[in-house]
C-alpha positions as CSV (number, residue, x, y, z in Angstrom):
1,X,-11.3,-54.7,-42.5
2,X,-10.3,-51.8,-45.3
3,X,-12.7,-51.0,-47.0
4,X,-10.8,-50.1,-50.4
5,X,-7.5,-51.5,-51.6
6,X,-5.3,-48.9,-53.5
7,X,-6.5,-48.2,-57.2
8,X,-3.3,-49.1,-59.3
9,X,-3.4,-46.1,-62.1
10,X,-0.2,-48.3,-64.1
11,X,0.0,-51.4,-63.8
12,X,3.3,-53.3,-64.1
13,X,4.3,-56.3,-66.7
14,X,6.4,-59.0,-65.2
15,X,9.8,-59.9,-66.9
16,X,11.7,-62.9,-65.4
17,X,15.4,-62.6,-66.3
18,X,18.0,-65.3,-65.2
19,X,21.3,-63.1,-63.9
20,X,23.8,-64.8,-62.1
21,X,22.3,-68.2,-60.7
22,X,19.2,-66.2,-60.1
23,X,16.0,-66.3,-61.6
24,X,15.2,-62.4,-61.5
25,X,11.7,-60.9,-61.2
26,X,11.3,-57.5,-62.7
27,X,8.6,-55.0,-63.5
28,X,7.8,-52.9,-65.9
29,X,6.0,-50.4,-66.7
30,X,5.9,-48.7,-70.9
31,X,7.5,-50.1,-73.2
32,X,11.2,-50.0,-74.3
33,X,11.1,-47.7,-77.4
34,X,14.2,-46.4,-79.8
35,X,16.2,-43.9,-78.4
36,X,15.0,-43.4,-75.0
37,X,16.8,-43.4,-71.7
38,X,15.6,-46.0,-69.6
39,X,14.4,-45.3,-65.8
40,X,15.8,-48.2,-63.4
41,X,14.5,-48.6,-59.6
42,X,16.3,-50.6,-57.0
43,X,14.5,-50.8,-54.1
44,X,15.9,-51.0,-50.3
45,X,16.5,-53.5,-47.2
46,X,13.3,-56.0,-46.6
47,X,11.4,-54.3,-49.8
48,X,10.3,-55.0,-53.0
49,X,10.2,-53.8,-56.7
50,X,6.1,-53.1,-56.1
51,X,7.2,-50.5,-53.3
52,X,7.8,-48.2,-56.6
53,X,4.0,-48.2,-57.7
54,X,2.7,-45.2,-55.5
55,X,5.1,-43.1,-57.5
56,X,5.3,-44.2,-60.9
57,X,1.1,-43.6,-60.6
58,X,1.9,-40.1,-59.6
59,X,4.4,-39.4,-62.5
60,X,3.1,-37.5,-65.5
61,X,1.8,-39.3,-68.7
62,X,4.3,-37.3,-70.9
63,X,7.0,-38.6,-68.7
64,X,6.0,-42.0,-68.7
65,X,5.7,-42.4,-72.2
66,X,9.1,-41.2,-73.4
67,X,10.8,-44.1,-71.5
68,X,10.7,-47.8,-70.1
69,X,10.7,-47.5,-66.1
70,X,11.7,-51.0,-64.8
71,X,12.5,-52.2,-60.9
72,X,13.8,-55.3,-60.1
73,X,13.1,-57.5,-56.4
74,X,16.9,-57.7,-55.3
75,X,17.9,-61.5,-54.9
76,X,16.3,-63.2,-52.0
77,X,13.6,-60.6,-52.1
78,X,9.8,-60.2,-53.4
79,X,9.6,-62.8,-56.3
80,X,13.3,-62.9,-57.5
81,X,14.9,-66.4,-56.1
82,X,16.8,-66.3,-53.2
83,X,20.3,-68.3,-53.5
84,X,21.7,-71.2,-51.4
85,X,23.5,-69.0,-49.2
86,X,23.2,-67.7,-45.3
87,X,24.5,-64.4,-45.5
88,X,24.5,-61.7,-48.5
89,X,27.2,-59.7,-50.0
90,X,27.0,-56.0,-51.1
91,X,29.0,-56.0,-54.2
92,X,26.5,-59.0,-55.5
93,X,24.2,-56.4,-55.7
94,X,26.0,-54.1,-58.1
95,X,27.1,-57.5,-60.1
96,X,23.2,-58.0,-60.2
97,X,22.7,-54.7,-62.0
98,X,25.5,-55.0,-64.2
99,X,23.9,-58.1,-65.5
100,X,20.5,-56.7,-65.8
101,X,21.8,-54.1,-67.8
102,X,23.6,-55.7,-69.9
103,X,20.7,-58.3,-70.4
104,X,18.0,-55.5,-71.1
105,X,19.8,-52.5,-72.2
106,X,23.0,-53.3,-73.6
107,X,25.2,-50.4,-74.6
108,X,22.4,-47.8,-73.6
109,X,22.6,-45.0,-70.6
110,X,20.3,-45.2,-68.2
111,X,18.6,-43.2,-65.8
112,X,19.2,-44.7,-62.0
113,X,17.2,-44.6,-58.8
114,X,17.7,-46.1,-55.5
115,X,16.2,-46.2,-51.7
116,X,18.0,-46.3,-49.0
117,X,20.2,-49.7,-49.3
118,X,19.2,-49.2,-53.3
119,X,20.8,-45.5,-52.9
120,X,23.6,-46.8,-51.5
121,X,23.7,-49.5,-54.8
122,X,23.6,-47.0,-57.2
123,X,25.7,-44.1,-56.0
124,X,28.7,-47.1,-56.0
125,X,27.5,-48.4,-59.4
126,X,27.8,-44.9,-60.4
127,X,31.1,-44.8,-59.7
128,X,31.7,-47.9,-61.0
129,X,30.7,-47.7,-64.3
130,X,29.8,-44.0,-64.9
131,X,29.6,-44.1,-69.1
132,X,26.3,-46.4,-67.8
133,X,24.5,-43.6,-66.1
134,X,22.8,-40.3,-67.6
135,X,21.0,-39.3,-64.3
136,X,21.4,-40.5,-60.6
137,X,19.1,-40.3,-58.1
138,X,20.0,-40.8,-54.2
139,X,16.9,-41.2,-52.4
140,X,17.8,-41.8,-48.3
141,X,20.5,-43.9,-49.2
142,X,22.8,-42.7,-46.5
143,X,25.8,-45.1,-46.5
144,X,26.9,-46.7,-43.1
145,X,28.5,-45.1,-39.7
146,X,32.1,-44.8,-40.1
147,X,34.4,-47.9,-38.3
148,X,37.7,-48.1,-37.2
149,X,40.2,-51.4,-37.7
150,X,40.1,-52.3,-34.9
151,X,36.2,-53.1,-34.5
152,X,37.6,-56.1,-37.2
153,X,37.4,-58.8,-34.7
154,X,34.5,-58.1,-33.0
155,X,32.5,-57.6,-36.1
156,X,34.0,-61.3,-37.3
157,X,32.8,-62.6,-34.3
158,X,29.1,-61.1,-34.5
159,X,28.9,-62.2,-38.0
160,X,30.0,-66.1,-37.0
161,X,27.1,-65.8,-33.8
162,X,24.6,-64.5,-36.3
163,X,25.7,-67.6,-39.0
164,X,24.8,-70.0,-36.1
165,X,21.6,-68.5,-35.1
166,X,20.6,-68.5,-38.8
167,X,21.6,-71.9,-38.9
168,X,19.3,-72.8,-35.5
169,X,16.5,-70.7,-37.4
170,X,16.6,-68.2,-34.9
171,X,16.4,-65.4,-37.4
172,X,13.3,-66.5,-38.9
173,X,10.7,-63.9,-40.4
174,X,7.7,-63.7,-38.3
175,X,4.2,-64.7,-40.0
176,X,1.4,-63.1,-39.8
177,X,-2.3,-64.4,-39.8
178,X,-3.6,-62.6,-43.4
179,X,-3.2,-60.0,-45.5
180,X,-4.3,-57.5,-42.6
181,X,-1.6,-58.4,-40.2
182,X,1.1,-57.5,-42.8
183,X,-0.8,-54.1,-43.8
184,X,-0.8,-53.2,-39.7
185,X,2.6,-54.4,-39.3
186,X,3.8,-52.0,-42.4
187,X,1.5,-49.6,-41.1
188,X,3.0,-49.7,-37.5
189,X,6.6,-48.8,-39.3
190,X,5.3,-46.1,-41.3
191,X,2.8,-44.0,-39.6
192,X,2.3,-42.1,-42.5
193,X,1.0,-45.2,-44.6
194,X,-2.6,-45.1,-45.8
195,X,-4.5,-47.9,-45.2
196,X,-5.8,-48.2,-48.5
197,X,-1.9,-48.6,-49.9
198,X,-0.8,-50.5,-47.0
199,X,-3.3,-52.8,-48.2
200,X,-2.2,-53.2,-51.5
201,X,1.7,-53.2,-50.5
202,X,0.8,-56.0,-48.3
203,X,-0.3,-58.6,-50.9
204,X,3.1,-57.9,-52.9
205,X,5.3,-57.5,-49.8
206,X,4.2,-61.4,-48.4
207,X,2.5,-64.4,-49.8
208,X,0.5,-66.9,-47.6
209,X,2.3,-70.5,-47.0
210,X,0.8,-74.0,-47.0
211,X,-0.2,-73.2,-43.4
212,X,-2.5,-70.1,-43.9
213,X,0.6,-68.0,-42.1
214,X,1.3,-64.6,-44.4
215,X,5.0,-64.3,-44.7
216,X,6.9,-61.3,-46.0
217,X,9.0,-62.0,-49.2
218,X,12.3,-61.3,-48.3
219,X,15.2,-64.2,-47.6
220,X,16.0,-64.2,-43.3
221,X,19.1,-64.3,-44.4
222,X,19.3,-60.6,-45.3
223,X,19.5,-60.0,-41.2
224,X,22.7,-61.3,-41.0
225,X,25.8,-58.2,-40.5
226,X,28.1,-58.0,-43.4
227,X,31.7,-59.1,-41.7
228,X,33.5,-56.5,-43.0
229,X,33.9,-52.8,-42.0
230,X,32.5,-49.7,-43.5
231,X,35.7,-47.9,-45.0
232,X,34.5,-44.4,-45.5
233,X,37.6,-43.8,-47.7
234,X,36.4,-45.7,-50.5
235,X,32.6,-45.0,-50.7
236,X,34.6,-41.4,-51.6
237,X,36.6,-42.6,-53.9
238,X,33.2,-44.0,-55.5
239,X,31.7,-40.9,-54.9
240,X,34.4,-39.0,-56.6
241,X,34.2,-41.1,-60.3
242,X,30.1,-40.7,-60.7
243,X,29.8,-38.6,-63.8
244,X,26.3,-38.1,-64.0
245,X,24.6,-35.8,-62.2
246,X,23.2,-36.7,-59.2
247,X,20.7,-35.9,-57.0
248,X,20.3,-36.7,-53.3
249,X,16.6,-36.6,-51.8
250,X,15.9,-36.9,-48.0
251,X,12.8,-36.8,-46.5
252,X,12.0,-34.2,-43.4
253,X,12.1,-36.6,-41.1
254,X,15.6,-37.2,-39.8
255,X,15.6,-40.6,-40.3
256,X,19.5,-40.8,-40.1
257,X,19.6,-40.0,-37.0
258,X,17.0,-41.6,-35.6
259,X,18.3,-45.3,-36.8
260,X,22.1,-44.4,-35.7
261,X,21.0,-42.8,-32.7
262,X,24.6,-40.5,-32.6
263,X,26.6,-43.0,-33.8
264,X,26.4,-41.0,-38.0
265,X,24.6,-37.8,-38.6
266,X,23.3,-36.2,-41.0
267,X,26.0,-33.6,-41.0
268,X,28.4,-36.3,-41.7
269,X,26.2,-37.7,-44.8
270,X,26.6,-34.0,-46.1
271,X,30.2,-34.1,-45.8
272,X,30.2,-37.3,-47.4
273,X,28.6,-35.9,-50.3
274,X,30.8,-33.3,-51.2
275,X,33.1,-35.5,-53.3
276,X,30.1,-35.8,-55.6
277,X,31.5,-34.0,-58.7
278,X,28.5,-32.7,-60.1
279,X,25.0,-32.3,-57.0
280,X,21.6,-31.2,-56.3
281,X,20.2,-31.9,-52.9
282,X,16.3,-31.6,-52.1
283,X,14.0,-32.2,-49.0
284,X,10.9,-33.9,-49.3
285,X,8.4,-32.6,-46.9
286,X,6.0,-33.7,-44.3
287,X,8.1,-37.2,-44.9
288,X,9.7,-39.8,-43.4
289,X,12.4,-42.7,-45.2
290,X,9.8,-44.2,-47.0
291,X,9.6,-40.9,-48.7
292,X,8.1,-42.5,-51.8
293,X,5.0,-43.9,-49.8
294,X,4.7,-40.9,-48.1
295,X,4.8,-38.1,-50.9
296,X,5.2,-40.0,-53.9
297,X,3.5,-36.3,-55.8
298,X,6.1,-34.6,-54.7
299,X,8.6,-37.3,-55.3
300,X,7.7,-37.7,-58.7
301,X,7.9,-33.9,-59.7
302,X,11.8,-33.9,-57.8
303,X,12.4,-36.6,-60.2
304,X,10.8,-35.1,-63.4
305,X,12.3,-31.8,-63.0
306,X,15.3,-33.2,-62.5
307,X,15.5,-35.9,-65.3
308,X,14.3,-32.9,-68.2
């Protein structure tokens, strides 16, 4: 048993926002007031908006209070509703944000952050619709390995087997007993994870079923691969439009390279990066990809200095 849950320092509103056949869930923290830039989170792959809280309780009182910070659970995750659907598609994501914009900020700039599958969001939503953004942040989000055409088949073919497994419920989440299973398992991920926030990221990150069984809040349906290929070429041409500036954060920890295992390397990320028109890069030490659970101090100055 832990002894102490995390001590939330802010804690969050809930805003429910219908967007695209979804009903969204979003949090917020301050309150919108005239003439300031919002600060919008987007979370990553099998996370939620809550993931945000260890940092925005490290961020300074004068920084909170001359803006709304808001972070929405991505469809199919945390307490946004997940769609009839057995795979997901990338550019609904972007469409998602578009809408929530539009919905809670029409006509303003914004201020944009995203974690790794979030990073990869915004940087192509920043070169989307750059008059949206005044300041980008890239935290982890790496982009994919590089393909070739004629991995096209194959990949078709995974994506079908994957459908059918999905479909034979083969892909299904595993549950866990209580709250404590969840906190070991994200614990087991992230060594750096203190048990107290572990925790308190459990109860947000899962809910129990009718059963008693814990399971984590994100749709199985997330697992299955995207069908179509990675075309380097146009995340650069993305890259190339962003007009804000932007900033890429990694963590110490290569964790590129330990997911792709050779296949994309951080050297290549970097090269990536260069058609970024206007970039700051920093390192967030003693880190690994959950960078903002590990050092969300540190985090939150990157982001203050940067944002003045």
């Amino acid at each position: 048993m832990i002894e102490s849950m995390y001590q939330v320092l802010r804690p969050s509103q809930s805003l429910w926002v219908p967007l695209r056949g979804c009903r969204y869930h979003v949090r917020q923290w301050g309150t919108a007031t005239p003439g300031t830039t919002p600060l919008v989170l987007a979370h990553g792959w099998m996370d939620v908006a809550a993931s945000w809280q260890f940092m925005v309780d490290a961020l300074s009182e004068a920084f909170v209070s001359q803006r709304p910070i808001i972070a929405m659970d991505w469809r199919g995750y945390g307490l946004t509703e997940a769609p009839t659907t057995d795979s997901y598609w990338f550019p609904d994501y972007l469409a998602d944000l578009d809408a929530l914009l539009d919905a809670l900020y029409p006509g303003q700039s914004i201020d944009l952050v995203g974690h790794s599958m979030g990073g990869n969001v915004v940087m192509m939503y920043g070169g989307t619709r750059p008059e949206r953004i005044r300041r980008l942040v890239n935290l982890e989000g790496f982009g994919m390995a590089a393909t070739q055409s004629a991995q096209a088949p194959s990949r078709m073919a995974q994506w079908l087997d994957e459908l059918q497994a999905q479909r034979a419920g083969d892909n299904a989440l595993k549950p866990y007993p209580d709250a404590e299973g969840v906190a070991a398992r994200l614990m087991k991920t992230n060594a750096r994870l203190d048990p107290d926030k572990a925790e308190w990221l459990a109860q947000h990150w899962a809910r129990p079923g009718p059963d008693g069984q814990w399971r984590i809040l994100g749709d199985s349906a997330h697992k299955v691969i995207n069908p179509y290929l990675f075309h380097v070429e146009e995340a650069l041409a993305m890259y190339g439009r962003i007009s804000a500036p932007v900033l890429v954060v990694e963590a110490s920890d290569d964790s590129l390279s330990q997911f792709w295992k050779g296949r994309y390397t951080l050297a290549e990320f970097h090269e990536r990066i260069k058609s970024v028109p206007q970039l700051e890069k920093a390192v967030i030490q003693d880190a690994g990809h959950m960078l903002h659970h590990d050092q969300p101090q540190a985090l939150a100055a990157a982001l203050e200095k940067f944002m003045a």
